[in-house]
C-alpha positions in Angstrom: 182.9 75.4 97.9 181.6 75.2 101.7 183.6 77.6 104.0 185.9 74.9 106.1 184.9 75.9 109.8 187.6 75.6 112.3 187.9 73.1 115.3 189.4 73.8 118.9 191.7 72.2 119.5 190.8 71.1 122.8 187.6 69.5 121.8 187.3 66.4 119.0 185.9 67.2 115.9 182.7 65.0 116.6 182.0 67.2 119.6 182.4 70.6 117.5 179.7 69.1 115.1 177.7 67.5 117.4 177.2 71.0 119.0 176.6 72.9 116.0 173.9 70.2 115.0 172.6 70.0 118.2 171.8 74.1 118.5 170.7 74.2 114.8 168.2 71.3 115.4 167.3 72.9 119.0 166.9 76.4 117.4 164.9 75.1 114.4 167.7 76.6 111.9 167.2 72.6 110.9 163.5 72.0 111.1 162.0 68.5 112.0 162.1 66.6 108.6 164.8 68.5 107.0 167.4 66.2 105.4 171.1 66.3 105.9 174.2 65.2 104.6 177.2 63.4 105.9 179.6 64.5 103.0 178.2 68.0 103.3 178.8 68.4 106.8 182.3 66.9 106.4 183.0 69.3 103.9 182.1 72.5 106.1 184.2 71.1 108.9 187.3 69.4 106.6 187.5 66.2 108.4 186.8 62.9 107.3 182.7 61.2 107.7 183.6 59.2 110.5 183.5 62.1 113.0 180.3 63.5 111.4 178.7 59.7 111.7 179.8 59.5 115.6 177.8 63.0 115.8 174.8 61.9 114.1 174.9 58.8 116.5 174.8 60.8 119.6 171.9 62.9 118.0 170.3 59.9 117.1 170.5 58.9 120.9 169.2 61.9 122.2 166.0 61.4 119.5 167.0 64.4 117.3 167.8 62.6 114.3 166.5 59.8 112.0 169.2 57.6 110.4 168.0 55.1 108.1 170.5 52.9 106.2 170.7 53.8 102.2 168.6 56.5 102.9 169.2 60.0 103.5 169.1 61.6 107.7 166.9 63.4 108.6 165.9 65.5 111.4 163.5 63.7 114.0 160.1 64.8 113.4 157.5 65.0 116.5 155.9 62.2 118.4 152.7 62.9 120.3 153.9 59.5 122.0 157.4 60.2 122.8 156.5 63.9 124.1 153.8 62.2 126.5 156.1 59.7 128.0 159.2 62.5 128.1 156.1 64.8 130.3 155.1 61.8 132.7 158.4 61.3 133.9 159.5 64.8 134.0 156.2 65.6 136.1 157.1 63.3 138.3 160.7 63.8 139.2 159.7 67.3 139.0 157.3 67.3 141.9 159.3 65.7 143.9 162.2 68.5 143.7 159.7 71.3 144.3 159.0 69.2 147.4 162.4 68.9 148.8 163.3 72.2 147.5 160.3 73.8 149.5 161.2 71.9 152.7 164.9 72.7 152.5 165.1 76.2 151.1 167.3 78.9 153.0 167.7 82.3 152.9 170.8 82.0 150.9 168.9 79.7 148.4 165.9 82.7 148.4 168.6 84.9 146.9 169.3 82.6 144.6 166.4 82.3 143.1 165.7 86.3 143.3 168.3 86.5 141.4 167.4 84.3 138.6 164.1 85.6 138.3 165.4 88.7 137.8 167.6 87.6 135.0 164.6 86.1 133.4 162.8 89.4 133.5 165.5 91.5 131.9 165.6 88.9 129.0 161.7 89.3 128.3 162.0 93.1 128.3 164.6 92.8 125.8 162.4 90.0 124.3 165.4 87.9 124.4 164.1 84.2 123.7 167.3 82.8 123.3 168.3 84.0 126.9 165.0 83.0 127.7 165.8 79.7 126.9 169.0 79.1 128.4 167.6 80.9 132.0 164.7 78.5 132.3 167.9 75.7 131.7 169.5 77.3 134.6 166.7 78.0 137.0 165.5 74.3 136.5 168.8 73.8 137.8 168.8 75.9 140.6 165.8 74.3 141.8 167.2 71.1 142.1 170.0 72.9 144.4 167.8 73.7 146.1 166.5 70.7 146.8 169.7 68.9 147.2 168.5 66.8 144.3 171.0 68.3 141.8 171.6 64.3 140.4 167.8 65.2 139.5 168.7 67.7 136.9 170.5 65.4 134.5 166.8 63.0 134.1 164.9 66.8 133.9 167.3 68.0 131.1 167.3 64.6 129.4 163.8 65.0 129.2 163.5 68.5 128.6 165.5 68.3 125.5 162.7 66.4 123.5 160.2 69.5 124.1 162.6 72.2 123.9 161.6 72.5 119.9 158.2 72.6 120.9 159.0 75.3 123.2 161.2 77.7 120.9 157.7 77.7 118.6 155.6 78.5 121.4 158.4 81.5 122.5 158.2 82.6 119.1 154.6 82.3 117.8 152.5 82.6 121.1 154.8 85.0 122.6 154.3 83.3 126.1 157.1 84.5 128.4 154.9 87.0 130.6 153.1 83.6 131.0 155.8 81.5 131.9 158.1 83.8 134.2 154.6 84.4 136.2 154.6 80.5 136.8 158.4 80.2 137.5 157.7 83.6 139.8 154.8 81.4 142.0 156.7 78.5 142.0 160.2 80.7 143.8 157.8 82.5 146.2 155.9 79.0 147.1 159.4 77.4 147.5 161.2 80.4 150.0 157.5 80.7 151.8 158.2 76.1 152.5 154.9 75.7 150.8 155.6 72.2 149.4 151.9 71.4 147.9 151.6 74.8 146.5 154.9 74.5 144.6 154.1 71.7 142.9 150.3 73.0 142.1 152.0 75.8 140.2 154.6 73.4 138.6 152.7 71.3 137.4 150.4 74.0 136.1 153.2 75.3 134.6 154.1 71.9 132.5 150.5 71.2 131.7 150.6 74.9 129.2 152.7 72.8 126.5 149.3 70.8 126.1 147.6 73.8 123.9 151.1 74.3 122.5 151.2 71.0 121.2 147.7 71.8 119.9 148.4 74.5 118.3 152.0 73.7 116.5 149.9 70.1 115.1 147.1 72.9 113.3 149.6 75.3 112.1 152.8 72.6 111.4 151.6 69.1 110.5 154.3 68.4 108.8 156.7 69.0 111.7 154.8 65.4 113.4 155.6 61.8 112.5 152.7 60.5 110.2 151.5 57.8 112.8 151.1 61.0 115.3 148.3 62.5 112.4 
């Protein structure tokens, strides 16, 4: 019998689920094209299906999941399409906060980003990918600060999210932190030195490395792409 796992009771039960779905499909616990169950998740949780179907609806909105009527959900394989149109508009909103962050940046927004560099490092010497991960959230965030752009952040992590599966691969199989805190390094000193254009060179830079990580997750994981994609 599933263990019954217990809801706050200051959140709804379709949040609870949603964000255990959520970080299992983000983490890869649930792989892209694994199938799951409405009357299994249910049971795990003890409530009823409509709560789990209102949480597979706001997966399904944020591209995660594939519902098909009469047919069993399953978790959203890749699209080569989707990730280049979820990359165009995040380069571009992007480069535009890396501008305005260079142009306003203060001392006390320097520190700021000190500090999160610093966080970032003490999670690759632990080889921490999962702090990693939720660092890169927050100095994304601290960027648009920053800028005075912080509306910005909610298109960037809209975005983001479709990639961030593609990313936890590349964390774990190319072992590319060095790479990427070096790249979020440049882009801080560019920024506190009010070098707009070289802030953006290095940003952009920085998004353009998910190309051969696209590359090589299609050789090694075909299976993890939608068939149209092959």
């Amino acid at each position: 019998m599933p263990q019954v796992t217990t809801l706050s009771e200051r959140r709804t039960a379709v949040d609870d689920i949603f964000d255990y779905l959520h970080e299992e499909i983000l983490s890869l616990r649930l792989k892209p094209g694994d199938k799951i169950s409405e009357a299994d998740i249910a049971a795990q949780f003890g409530v009823s299906r409509q709560p789990v179907r209102d949480a597979f609806s706001r997966l399904d909105n944020l591209n995660l999941l594939l519902i098909r009527p009469q047919r069993a959900t399953e978790v959203k394989r890749f699209s080569s399409r989707e990730i280049m149109k979820s990359r165009f508009v995040r380069a571009a909103v992007e480069a535009e906060v890396l501008r305005r962050a260079a142009r306003n940046c203060s001392p006390a927004d320097g520190l700021l980003l000190d500090a999160s560099i610093e966080q970032q490092e003490a999670a690759i010497a632990k080889q921490d990918y999962a702090a990693f991960g939720r660092l890169d959230y927050e100095f994304h965030e601290t960027l648009c600060k920053v800028a005075r752009a912080e509306f910005a952040f909610e298109v960037i992590l809209f975005e983001k999210a479709k990639c961030d599966r593609l990313c936890v691969l590349a964390l774990e199989k190319e072992a590319r932190m060095p790479q990427l805190i070096e790249d979020h390094r440049g882009v801080a000193e560019a920024i506190k030195a009010n070098d707009a254009e070289r802030a953006v060179a290095i940003g952009m830079e920085h998004l353009s490395r998910l190309d051969s990580t696209i590359d090589y997750i299609r050789n090694t994981n075909a299976g993890y792409f939608e068939p149209e994609d092959d």
